[in-house]
N, C-alpha and C positions, 0 to 999 in steps of 0.2 A: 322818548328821550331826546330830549335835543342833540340837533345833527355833529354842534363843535367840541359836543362832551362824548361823541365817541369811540372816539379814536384813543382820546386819554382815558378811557376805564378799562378799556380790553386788554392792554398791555396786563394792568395788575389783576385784576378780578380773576380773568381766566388763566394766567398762569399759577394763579396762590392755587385754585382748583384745580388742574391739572397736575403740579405738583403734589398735594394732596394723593391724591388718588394714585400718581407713579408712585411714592412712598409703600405703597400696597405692596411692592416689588420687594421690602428688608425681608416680608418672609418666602422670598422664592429663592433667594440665595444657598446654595448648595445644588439642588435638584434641575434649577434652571441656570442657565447662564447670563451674564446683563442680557446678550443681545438675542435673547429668548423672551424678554421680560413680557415685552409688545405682545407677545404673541397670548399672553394669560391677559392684561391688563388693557387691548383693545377692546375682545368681546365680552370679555366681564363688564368693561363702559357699556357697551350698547345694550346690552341684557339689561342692568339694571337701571339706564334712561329707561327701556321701556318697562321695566317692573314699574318704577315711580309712576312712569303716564297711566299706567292701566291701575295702578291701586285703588285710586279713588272709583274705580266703576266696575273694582271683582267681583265684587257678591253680584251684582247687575245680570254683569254676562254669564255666570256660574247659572243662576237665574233662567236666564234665557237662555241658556243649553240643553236646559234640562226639559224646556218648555218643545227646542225645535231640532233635538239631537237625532232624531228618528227621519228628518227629512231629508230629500234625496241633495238641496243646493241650503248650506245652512251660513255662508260667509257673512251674508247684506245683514242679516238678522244680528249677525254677532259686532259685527264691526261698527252698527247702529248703537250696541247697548254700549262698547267698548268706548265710542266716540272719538274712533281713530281709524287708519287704513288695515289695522292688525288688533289683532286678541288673543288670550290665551285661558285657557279651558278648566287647565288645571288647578286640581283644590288650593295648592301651596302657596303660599307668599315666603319672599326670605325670611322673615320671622319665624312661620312655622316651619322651615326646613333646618334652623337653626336648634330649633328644639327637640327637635331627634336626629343627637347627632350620630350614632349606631347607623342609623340608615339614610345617611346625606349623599351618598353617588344616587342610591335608586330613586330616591325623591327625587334631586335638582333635577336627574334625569325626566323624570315625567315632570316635571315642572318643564322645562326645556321642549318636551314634547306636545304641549297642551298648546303653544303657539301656533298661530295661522303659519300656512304653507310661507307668507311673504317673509316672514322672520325665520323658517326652517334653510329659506336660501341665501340669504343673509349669515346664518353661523354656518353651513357649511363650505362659504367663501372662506370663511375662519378656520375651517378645518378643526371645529371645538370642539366633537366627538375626540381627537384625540390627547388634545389636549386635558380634555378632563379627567381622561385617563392617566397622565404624568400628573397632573395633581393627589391624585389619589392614592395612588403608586408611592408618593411624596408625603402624604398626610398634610397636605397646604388645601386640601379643597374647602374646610370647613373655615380653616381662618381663614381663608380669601372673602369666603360669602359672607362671614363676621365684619369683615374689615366695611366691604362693600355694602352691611346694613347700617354703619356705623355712622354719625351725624354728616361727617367728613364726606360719607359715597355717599351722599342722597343727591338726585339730576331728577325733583318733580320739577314739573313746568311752573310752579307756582312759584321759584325760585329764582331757576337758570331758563332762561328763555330760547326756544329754538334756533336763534342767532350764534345766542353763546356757547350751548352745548357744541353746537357744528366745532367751533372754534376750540373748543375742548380736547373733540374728539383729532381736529386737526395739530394742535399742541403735541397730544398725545403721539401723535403720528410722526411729529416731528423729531420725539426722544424717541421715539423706535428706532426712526432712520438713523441716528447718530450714534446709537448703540451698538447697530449695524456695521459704522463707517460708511455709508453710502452720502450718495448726495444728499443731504442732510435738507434740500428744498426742492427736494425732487416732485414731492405732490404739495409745494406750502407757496402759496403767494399772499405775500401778509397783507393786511386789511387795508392798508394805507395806498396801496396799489388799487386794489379791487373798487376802492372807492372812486377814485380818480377815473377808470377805467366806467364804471356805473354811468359818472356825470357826467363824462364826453359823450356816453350814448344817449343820454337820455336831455342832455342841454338844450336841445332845438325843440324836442318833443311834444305835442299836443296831446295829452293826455287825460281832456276833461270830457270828452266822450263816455267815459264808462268803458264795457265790453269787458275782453278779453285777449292778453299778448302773450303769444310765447316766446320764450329762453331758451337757446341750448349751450351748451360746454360740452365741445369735441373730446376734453381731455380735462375731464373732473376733479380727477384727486377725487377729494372728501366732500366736494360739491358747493365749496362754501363762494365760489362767486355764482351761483346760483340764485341761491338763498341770499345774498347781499342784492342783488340785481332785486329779486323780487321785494325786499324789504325798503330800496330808495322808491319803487314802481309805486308802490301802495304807499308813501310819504304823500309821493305827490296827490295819489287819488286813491283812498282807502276803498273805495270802490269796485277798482279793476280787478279782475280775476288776472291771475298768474300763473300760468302752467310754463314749468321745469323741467328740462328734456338734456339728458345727458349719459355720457360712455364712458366707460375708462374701464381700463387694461389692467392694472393693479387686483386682485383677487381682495385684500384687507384693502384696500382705501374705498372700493366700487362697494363693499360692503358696509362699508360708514355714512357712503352715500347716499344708498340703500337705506338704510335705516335714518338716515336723519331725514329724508324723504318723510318715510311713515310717521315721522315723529312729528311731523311741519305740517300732517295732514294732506300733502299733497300725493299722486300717483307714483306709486314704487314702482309699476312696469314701465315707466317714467325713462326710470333708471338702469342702464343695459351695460352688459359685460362684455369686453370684444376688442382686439385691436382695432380702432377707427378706420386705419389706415389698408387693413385688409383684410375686417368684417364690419363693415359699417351696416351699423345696426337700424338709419334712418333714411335709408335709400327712399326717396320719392318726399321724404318730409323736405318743407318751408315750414322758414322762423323768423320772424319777425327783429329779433335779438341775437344777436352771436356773441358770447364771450366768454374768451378760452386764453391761457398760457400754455399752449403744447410743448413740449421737449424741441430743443434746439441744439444742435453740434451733438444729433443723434443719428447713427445710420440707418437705413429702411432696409437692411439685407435681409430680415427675415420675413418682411413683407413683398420682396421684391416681383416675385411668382404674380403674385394678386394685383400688386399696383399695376404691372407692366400689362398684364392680360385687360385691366380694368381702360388702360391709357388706348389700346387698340378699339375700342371701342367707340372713340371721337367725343363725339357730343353727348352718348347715351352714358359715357363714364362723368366720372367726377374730376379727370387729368388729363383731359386735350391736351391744352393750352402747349406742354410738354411735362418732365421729368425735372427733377435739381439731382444733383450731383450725389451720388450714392449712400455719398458719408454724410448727408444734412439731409433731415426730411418736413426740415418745417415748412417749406414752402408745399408741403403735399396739405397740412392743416389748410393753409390758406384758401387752397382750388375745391376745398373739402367744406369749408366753411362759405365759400362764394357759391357754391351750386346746392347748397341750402337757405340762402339768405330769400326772403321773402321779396317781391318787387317795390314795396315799402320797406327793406328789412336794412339793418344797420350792422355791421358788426366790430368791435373791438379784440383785436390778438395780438400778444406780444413776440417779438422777434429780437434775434442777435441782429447785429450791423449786417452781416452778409448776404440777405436778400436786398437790401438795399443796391448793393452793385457787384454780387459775384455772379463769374459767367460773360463772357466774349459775346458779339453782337451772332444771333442763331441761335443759342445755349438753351440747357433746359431752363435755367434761371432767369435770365435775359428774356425769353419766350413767354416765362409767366408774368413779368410786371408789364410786361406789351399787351398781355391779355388783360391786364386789372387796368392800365392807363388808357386804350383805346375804347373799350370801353365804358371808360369815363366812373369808376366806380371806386377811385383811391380818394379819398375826404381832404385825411391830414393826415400827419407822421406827427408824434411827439417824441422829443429824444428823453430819457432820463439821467440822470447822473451815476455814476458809479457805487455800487458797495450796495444798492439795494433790495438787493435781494440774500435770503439767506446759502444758499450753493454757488452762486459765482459774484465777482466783482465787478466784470464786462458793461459797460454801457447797451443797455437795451432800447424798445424802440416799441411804443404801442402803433400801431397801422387802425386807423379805423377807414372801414368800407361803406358805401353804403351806393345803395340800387336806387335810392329814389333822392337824389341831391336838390336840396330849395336852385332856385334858378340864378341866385348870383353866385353860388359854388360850383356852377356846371363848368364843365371844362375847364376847371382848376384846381391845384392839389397847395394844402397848407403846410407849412414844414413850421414849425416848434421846438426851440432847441430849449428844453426844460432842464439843461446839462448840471445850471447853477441851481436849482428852482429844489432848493432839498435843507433839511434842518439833521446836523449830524446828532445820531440817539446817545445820551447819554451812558450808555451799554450794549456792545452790539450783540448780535441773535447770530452766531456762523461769520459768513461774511457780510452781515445785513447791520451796514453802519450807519445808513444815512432813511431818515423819512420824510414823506412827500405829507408834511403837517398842513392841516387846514388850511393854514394861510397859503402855503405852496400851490394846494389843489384850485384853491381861487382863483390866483394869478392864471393859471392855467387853461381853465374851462373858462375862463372869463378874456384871455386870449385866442381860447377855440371859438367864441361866441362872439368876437367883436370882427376876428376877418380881415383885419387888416395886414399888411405890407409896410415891414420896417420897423413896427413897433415892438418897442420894449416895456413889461408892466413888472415893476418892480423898479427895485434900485442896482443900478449896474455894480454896483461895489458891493452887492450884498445877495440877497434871493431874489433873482430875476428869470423872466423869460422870455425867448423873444420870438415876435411871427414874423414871416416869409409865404408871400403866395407866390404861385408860378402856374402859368399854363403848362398843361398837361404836355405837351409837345415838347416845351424844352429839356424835359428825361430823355428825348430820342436821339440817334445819330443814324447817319449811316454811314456804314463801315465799307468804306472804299479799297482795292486791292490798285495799287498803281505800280505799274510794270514802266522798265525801261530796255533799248535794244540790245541783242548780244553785236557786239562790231567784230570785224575780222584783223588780223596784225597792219592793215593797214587803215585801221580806223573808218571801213565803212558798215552800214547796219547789213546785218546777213538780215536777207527776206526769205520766206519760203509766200507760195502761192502770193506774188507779190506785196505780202503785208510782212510787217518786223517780228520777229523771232523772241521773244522775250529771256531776259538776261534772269534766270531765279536768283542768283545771288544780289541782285540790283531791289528784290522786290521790298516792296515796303506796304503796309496800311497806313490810311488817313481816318480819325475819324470827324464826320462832315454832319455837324449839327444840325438834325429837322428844318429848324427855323432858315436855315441859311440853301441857297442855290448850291448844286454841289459843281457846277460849269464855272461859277464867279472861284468859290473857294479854290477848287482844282489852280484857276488861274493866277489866285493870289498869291496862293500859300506852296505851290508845288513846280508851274513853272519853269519860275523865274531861276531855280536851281538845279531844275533838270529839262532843259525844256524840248526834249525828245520824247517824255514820257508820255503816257495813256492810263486809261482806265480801264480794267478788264471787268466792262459791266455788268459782266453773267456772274463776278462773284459778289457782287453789291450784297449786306446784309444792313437788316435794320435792327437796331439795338437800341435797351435803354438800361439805364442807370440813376441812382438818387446819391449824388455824391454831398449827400450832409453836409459832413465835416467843413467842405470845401465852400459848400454856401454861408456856412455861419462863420468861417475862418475871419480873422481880424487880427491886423498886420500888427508886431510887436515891435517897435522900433528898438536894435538893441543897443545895448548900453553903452557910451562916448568911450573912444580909445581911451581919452587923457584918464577919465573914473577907474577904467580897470588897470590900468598902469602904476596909480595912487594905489589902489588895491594890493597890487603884486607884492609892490616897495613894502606898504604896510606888513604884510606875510611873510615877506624877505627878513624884515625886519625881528619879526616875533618867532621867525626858524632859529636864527641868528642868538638872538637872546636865549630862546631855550640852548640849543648849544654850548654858549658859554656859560650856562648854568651847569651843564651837565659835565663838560671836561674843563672849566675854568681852572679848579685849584691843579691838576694834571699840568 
């Protein structure tokens, strides 16, 4: 498919489908409640994507079971004839379970049971033993499986493409959560992001080698920048292998993941269960690729035990560097994703503003972009515009990293203010009003790929964006402590051991930019208006910060007295008038 027709068929294609198939939901009503519905209508999706894939090769492996049922390892054998990472054993297809319907618990059940182990762990993240017991309980199990044999639930591959089911099953996920009232994009970063995200990683890239790269996502969802990642990889070189490596926390999303793994042909053990943050599942692995949206303005208290234990550890953890602040734990993704990045390894994560500059020079915050700037392993910041996402409105911020920088990015960070750089949707999705269309992504990666200082690509009056380079050093300061003397009632300094006695109420901080001497500064800037005072250099700290906002600021001249004056009169004017219309005849 061509790359500028993809953005505009997923919107409709995969939501008529998804729709569709939530529709399956009119006959749960009574038994279940809405926000119950997910819970019959996720793994009913995944059951029957994979019925459709294994259809065409049941009689194969029914076949070939019978041939190597007796043998002590019979997986390779089956999953050969199945031509997938999973198979299932049993005589039934939904067709014939349909047909006797007197005994459709015990069928579907050994139908359900003839799966490899890799799809038995899959529905019990689902918790579908019990569920299919409230269907039945219900009398809906039979027309669920109807509905889901019905033209409407057919997910063969010869159809809907491994791409799009993800996206399906992601959709799907999406009306669960809203059903719920929860953050409604709690596991969804819509396609328009992930693509953007793709072509920042991969724009410099030399990928006519051949071989093979890995992917991971610290925080999956449904796994589908995954599977986008590995679908621009093989655009550019159908050639390369792609292995997909990724975690998540969610029991029902890590399960969709799971299976759409199997379904893409790629390694389900792949895909692992766990909080990242305090069971990471990839201890000692490199990757090549990093890309992840982790939870942001989420707190770590329940990992805290583990993180804290993991941080005493130095070097041999994953959280040297330091700690962020209790109630935010996106910055632990970051140190999580750098101490797996490969020494060629790139990575792309999306953040709130607040790692950018929360946290005082020392902080755990502060501590960690000291570690990402010194050494030299921050690319670019791109800023996004507001409303784009479905759970919040907040301006976000992709970070891409990377360990192995071409040599005229060394020692300097790009900043991208893509603020403007967005086409608002004619229908928004939650809070997800605005998308980063084709054209947007252009401007963008094509801004990440030219490097330069100052420019703007696009039209200032309209989609624009603009770059900014800076040496790595001007994030730094140091945070200077300058004391001044306590005096006595006749105005001289009290000394003890012949030095000045410091006044605490007098104390103040400076902060004294890297780039600059902090002896000239002191002199220029402090001085001149207190010129007793010192420096108490045992409390010097060194701090950094990425103050965005402040770099892309652009002065607004405001509007002439005499205009708003004209104004007022005018408003005076039309109070006035209303007025007299209102109590004239009075």
């Amino acid at each position: 498919m061509d790359e500028n027709n993809k953005f505009d068929v997923v919107g409709t294609n995969i939501a008529e489908k998804a729709t569709m198939i939530w529709n399956v939901a009119d006959m749960l009503r009574g038994p279940f409640k809405p926000h119950e519905y997910g819970l019959v209508i996720l793994p009913m999706t995944v059951v029957k994507r994979f019925h459709d894939c294994l259809l065409p090769t049941h009689k194969a492996v029914l076949e070939q079971y019978e041939k190597v049922k007796n043998f002590a390892v019979i997986d390779g054998f089956l999953t050969k004839a199945s031509g997938y990472q999973f198979y299932n054993i049993s005589k039934y297809t939904f067709e014939s379970l349909l047909a006797d319907p007197e005994n459709i618990e015990a069928n579907f059940r050994d139908y359900l049971n003839g799966f490899s182990a890799n799809v038995q762990d899959v529905l019990a993240k689902f918790d579908f033993d019990n569920i299919i017991r409230r269907m039945v309980e219900s009398n809906t199990l039979y027309l669920v499986i109807k509905e889901f044999n019905s033209q409407k639930g057919y997910l063969g591959p010869d159809k809907i493409s491994a791409v799009d089911c993800g996206y399906i099953f992601e959709d799907l996920v999406k009306r669960f959560s809203e059903s719920f009232g929860e953050e409604a994009g709690a596991h969804f970063t819509s396609r328009d992001i992930i693509y953007l995200m793709t072509d920042l990683l991969l724009s410099d890239a030399d990928l006519s080698k051949g071989g093979n790269v890995t992917v991971y996502d610290m925080a999956m969802g449904t796994s589908q920048m995954l599977s986008c990642m590995e679908e621009r990889i093989q655009e550019l070189n159908t050639e390369i292998g792609v292995t997909c490596f990724g975690q998540e926390f969610n029991p029902s999303t890590f399960a969709i993941a799971k299976a759409d793994m199997m379904i893409r042909g790629g390694d389900p053990n792949n895909m692992r269960f766990g909080d990242t943050l305090s069971e990471d599942q990839f201890s000692g692995y490199q990757f090549q690729y990093i890309i992840s949206n982790p939870p942001f303005g989420i707190d770590w208290k329940r990992e805290k035990t583990a993180v804290e234990a993991e941080a005493k550890k130095g070097e041999l953890g994953r959280f040297a560097p330091g700690l962020p602040k209790i109630s935010d734990g996106q910055q632990l993704f970051v140190l999580n994703g750098l101490s797996k990045l490969a020494p060629n390894g790139k990575m792309a994560i999306i953040q709130n503003g607040s790692p950018l500059f929360s946290g005082d020079a020392g902080s755990g915050p502060s501590e960690i972009r000291r570690y990402i700037l010194e050494n030299d392993w921050l690319d670019a910041i791109v800023q996004l515009g507001t409303d784009m996402f479905m759970n919040t409105g907040i301006s976000t911020y992709i970070w891409i990293c990377s360990k192995d920088k071409p040599v005229h990015r060394a020692g300097k960070v790009q900043l991208i203010d893509a603020s403007h750089c967005f086409e608002a949707r004619r229908k928004s999705i939650g809070t997800k009003r605005n998308d980063i269309t084709d054209k947007c992504r252009d401007l963008i990666v094509k801004a990440y790929g030219a490097f330069e200082n100052g420019t703007v690509y696009g039209e200032k009056d309209g989609i624009y964006c603009q770059s900014k380079i800076f040496d790595t050093e001007e994030f730094g300061y140091q945070k200077i402590v300058v004391e001044q003397p306590q005096k006595d009632e006749n105005g001289e300094v009290i000394l003890k051991k012949g030095k000045p006695v410091a006044d605490v109420s007098l104390r103040d901080t400076e902060n004294v930019p890297l780039t600059e001497d902090i002896a000239e500064y002191f002199k220029r800037e402090v001085l001149p208006y207190a010129p007793e005072a010192w420096i108490d250099e045992k409390k010097t700290k060194k701090g950094y910060e990425i103050p965005m906002t402040r770099y892309f600021y652009e002065y607004q001249a405001p509007e002439p007295v005499e205009e708003i004056a004209v104004r007022l009169h005018e408003l005076e004017l039309d109070i006035q008038n209303s007025l007299d219309a209102l109590f004239g005849e009075k």
